[in-house]
C-alpha positions in Angstrom: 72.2 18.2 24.8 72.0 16.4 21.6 69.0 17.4 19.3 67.2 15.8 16.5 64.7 17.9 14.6 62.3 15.7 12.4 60.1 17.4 9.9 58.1 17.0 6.8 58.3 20.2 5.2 55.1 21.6 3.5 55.2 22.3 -0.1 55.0 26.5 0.3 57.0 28.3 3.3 54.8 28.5 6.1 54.4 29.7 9.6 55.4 26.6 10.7 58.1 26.5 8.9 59.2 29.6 10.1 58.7 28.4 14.4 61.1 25.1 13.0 63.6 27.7 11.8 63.5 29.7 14.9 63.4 26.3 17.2 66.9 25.3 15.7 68.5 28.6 16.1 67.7 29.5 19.0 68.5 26.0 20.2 71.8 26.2 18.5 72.2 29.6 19.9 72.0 28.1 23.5 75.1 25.6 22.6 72.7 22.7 22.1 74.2 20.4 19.2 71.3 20.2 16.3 70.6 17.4 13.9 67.8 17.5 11.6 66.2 15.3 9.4 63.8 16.8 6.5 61.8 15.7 3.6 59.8 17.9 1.4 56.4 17.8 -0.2 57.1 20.5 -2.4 57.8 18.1 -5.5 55.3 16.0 -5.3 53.1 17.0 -7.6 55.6 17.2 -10.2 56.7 13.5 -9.8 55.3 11.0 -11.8 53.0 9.1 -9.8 54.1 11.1 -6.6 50.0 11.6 -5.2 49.9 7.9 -4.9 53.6 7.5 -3.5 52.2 10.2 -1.1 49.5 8.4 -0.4 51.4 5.1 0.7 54.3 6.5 2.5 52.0 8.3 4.9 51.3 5.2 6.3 54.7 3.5 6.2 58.1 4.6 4.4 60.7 2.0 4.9 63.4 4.2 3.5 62.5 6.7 5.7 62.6 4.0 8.7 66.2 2.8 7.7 67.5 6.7 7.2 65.9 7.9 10.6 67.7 4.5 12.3 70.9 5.2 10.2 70.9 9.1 11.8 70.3 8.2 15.1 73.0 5.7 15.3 75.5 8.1 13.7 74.5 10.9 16.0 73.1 9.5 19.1 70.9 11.9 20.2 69.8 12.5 23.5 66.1 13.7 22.8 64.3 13.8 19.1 61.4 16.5 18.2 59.1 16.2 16.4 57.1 18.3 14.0 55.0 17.5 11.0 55.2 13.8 9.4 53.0 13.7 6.9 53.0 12.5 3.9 56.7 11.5 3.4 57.7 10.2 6.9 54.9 8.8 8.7 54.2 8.2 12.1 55.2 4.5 11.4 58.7 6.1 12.7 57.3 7.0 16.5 57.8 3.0 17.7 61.3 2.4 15.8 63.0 5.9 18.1 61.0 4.5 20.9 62.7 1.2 20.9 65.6 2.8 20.5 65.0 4.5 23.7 65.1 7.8 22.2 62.8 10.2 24.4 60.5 12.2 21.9 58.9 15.7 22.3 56.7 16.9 19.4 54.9 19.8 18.8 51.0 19.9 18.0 51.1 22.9 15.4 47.8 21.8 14.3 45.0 19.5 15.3 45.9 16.5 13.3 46.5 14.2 15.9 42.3 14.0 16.1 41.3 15.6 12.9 42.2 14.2 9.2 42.6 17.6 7.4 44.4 19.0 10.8 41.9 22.1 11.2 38.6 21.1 12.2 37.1 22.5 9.6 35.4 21.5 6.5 32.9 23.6 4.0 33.1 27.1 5.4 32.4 25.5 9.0 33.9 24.2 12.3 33.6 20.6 12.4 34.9 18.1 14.9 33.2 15.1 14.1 36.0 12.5 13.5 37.5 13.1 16.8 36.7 9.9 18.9 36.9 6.4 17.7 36.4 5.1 13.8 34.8 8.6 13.0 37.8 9.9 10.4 35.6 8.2 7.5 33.5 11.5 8.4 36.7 13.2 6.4 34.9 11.1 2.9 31.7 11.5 3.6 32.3 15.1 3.8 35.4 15.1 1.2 36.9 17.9 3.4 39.5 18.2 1.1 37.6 19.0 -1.7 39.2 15.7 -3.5 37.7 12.3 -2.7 41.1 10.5 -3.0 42.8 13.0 -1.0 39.8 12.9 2.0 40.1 8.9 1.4 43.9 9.4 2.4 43.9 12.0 5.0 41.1 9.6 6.5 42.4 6.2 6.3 45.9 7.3 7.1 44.6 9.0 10.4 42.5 6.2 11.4 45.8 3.8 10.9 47.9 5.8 13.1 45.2 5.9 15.8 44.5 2.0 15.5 48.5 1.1 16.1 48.7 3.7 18.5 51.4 5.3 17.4 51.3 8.4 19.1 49.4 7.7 21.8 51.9 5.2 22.9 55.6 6.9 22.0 55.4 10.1 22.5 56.6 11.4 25.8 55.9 15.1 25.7 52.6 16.8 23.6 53.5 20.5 23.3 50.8 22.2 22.6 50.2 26.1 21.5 47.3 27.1 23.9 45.6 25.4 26.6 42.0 24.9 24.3 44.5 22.8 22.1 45.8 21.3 25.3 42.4 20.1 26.7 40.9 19.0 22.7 44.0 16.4 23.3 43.0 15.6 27.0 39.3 14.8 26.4 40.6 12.5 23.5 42.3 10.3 25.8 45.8 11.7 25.8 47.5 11.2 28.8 46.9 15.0 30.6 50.8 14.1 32.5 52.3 14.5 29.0 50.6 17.3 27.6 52.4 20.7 27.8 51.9 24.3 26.6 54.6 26.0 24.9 53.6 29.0 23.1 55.3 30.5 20.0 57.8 32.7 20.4 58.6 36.0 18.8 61.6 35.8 17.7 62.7 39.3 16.7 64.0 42.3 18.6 61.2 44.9 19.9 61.2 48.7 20.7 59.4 50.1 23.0 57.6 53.0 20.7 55.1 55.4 21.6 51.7 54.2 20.6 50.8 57.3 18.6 47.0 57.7 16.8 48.0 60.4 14.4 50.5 58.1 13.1 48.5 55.1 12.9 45.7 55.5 10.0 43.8 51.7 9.3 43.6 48.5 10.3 45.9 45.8 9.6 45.0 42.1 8.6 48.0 39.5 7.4 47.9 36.3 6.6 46.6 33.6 3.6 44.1 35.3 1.9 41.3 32.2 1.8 37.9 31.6 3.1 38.9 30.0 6.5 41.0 33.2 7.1 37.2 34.7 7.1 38.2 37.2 4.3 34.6 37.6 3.6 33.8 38.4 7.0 36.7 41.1 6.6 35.7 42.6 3.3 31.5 43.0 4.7 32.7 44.9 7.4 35.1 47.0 5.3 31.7 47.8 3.3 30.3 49.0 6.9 33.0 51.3 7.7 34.0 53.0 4.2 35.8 55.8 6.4 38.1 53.2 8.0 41.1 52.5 5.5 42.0 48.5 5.6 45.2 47.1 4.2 45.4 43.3 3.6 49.5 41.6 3.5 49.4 38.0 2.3 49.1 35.8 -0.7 46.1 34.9 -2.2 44.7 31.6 -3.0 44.7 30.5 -6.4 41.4 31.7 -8.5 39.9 33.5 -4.9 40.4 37.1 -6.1 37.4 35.4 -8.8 35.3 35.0 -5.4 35.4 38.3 -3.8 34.6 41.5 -3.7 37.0 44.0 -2.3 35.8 47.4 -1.9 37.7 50.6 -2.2 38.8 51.3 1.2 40.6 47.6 1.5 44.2 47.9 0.1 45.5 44.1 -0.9 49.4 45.0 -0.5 50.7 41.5 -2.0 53.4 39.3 -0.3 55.7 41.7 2.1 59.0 40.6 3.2 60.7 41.1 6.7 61.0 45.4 6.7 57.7 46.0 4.8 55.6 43.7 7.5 57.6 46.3 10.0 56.5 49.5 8.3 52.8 48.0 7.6 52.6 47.0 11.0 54.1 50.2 12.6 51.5 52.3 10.7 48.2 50.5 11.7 45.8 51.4 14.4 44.2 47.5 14.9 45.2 44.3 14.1 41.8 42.3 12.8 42.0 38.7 13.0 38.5 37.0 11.1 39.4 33.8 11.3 36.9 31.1 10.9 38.8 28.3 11.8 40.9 26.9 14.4 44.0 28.2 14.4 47.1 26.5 16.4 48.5 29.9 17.5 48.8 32.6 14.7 52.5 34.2 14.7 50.9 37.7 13.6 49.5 38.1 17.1 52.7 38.2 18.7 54.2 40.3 15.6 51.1 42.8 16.1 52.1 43.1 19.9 55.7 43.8 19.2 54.4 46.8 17.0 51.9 47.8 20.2 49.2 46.6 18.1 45.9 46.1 19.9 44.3 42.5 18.4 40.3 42.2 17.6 39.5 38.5 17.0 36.8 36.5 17.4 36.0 34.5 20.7 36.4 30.8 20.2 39.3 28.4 20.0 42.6 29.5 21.7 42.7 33.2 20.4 41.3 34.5 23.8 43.9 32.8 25.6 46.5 35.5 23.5 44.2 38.7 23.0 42.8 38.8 26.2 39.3 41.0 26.2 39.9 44.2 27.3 43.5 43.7 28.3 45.8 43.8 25.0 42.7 42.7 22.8 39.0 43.2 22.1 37.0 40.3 20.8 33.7 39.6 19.1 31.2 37.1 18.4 32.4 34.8 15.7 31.5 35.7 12.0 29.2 38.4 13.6 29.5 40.9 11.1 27.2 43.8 13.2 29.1 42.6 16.7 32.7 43.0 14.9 31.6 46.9 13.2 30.6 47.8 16.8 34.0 46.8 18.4 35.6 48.8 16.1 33.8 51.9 16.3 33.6 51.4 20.3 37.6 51.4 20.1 38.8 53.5 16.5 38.7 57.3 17.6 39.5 56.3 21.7 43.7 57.0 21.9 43.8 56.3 25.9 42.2 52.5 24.9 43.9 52.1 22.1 47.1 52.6 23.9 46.7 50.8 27.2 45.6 47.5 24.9 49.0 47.8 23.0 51.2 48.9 25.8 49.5 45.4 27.6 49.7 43.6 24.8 53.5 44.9 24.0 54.5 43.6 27.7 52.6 40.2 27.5 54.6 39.8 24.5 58.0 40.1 26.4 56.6 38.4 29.4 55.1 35.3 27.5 55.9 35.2 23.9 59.7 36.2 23.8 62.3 33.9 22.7 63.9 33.3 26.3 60.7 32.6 27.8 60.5 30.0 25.1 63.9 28.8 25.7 63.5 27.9 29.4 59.5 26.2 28.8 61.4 24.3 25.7 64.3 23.2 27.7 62.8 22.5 31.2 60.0 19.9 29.3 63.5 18.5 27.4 64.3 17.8 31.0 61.5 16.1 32.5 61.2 13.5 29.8 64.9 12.7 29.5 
C-alpha cells in the first residue's frame, strides 16, 4: 500500500510529533511504501510578516494546493493521512485529494476539529462553548489565546472550515485517541460510521521487571511544565506530603518558574532524553497525572506502564478509559487537592496494591497500547475506506 503522510509540524518537537515519527516507521517497517509531505511552523516568527502569512494560509495556501496535487500525481497514492494542518496547509486541501479520489484517514490528536485553540480550555478552565454552530467567536470574546489577533484567527479560520465543510464532507475515517474524544465528535454531527478509535502506541521494547517498593522511592510526573498540566495542583499536594519525594521531567514554560512555588521535596530534573526518562521512570513508585485539561491521549501513560508504573489522574475526559480505577490506575476528583493527598496515602506504603496496578497496567500496555496492536487497528481502518 502506497502512503501519504501530511503534516504541519509544530514549532517545538512534540508528542505528536513523536506518534508521526512512529506512524511512518512502523508503517515502513510493515513494507508499506511512505510519502510525506511537511511544512513547519517553527520559522514563523522569525519571518518578516510571517504571523500574518500564518494567518491567511490557514484558510487557503495555493502553493500548498499545487505541491499536494504535484505529489499525489508523482506518487499516486493509494490512501493519504492526515495529521495537523494548521497554519501552513489548511484544510482548503481536504476537497482537492477528494476529487482526486484519494481516500483520506486523519487522526484527531486534539480537539480542533470543534474547538479553536484545540483543547477546550481557556483561563485556567474547561470550556466547550464554541462547539455547535457560529459559536468559535466565543474564542474572541474569551481571547483564549491570550492574543486578540491570534483568538481572531484560530476563530475565524475554524468557523471557515466548518461553513465549507471541509472535513465534515472529505474525510473518510476520524481516528480518534479514546472513545470520550470519539463521542465529543459524534454529538457534533460527525458521521458515528466514520469515526474510529486507535490508541497510541508504545513504541519501545518492555521488560517484564519485578515491581519492587524498596527500589522505587517518589512519585513521577513528566510532561510541559504549564498551568493546564495542573502544576499547581501538583506542587499544593507536594506541600501536603513533605515525606513523599516528587521529581518533575519536562521543560518549563517561559517566565512560569516566576509563578510558582516549588517546595523542597519536588525535584525539577530539566529536559531528559530517551535513557534518563528509563531510569527516572524505573525508580518511581506513582506516576501523577494533574492535568487540568483535555488531553488527546498522553504518551507518558503508556511509557509509565511499560515501567509497571501505577497511574493517579484525575476522573474526567478520556484518562479513565487508560488508567482504569482500581485496575492499573487510581483516580481522583479533578483539581481536588484533599481527594488527590488521600489517594496517595491510601496506596504509598501498600506493596501488594502497588504491584497488582502495575503488573495490570504493564499487561494492558501489551495487550492495547503495543505497536502491533496499533498496526493491525491502523491497517484494518486503511482497509475499510479504500
Amino acid at each position: 500500500m502506497k502512503v501519504l503522510i501530511i503534516h504541519n509540524k509544530y514549532g517545538k518537537y512534540s508528542g505528536e510529533e513523536a506518534v508521526v515519527d512512529a506512524q511512518i516507521s512502523l508503517l515502513k517497517s510493515n513494507g508499506h511504501q511512505v510519502f510525506t509531505y511537511f511544512r513547519s511552523s517553527e520559522k514563523l516568527d522569525d519571518m518578516p510578516n510571517g504571523k500574518i502569512s500564518a494567518f491567511f494560509s490557514a484558510f487557503y495556501n495555493s502553493k500548498v494546493i499545487d505541491e499536494v496535487t504535484a505529489l499525489i500525481r508523482k506518487v499516486t497514492p493509494d490512501l493519504v493521512h492526515i495529521h495537523n494542518l494548521y497554519p501552513i496547509i489548511s484544510p482548503a486541501i481536504l476537497p482537492v485529494i477528494k476529487k482526486m479520489k484519494i481516500p483520506i484517514a486523519m487522526t484527531v490528536h486534539n480537539y480542533r476539529l470543534l474547538c479553536p485553540n484545540g483543547l477546550f480550555f481557556t483561563n485556567g478552565s474547561v470550556c466547550e462553548k464554541c462547539t455547535g454552530f457560529g459559536k468559535e467567536l466565543n474564542c474572541i470574546t474569551n481571547n483564549c489565546e491570550g492574543s486578540i489577533f491570534k483568538s481572531t484567527g484560530y476563530a475565524f479560520r475554524n468557523m471557515w472550515a466548518r461553513t465549507k465543510k471541509y472535513y465534515l464532507n472529505n474525510v473518510d475515517a476520524y481516528l480518534c485517541l479514546t472513545d470520550f474524544q470519539k463521542n465529543k465528535l459524534i454529538n457534533n454531527q460527525f458521521d458515528k460510521k466514520k469515526c474510529f478509535v486507535i490508541p497510541n502506541m508504545y513504541n519501545n521494547s518492555a521488560e517484564d521487571v519485578t515491581y519492587n517498593i524498596n527500589e522505587r522511592n517518589y512519585i513521577a510526573f513528566a510532561g510541559r511544565i504549564s498551568p493546564e498540566k495542573g502544576i499547581p495542583i501538583l506542587l499544593e499536594t507536594a506541600k501536603n506530603l513533605p515525606n513523599i519525594n516528587f521529581q518533575i521531567a519536562g521543560q518549563m514554560r517561559e517566565g512560569y518558574e516566576k509563578e510558582i512555588e516549588v517546595p523542597n521535596n519536588v525535584t525539577l530534573k530539566g529536559m531528559l532524553n530517551a535513557d534518563e526518562m528509563k531510569t527516572f521512570y524505573s525508580r518511581a513508585r506513582l506516576y501523577l497525572h494533574t492535568s487540568i485539561c483535555y488531553e488527546g491521549f498522553p504518551m507518558v501513560f503508556p511509557e509509565a506502564m511499560a515501567f509497571k508504573l501505577p497511574i493517579i489522574a484525575p476522573k474526567m475526559a478520556g484518562y479513565p478509559e487508560i488508567a482504569e480505577d482500581n485496575f492499573n490506575g487510581l483516580l481522583f476528583k479533578p483539581k481536588n487537592i484533599n481527594d488527590l493527598v488521600k489517594v496517595i496515602l491510601n496506596v504509598w506504603e501498600d506493596e501488594e496494591k502497588l504491584r497488582y496496578l502495575g503488573n495490570n497496567g504493564f499487561r494492558k500496555m501489551k495487550e492495547k497500547y503495543s505497536a502491533d496492536v496499533y498496526y493491525k487497528s491502523l491497517e484494518s481502518t486503511y482497509r475499510s475506506i479504500l
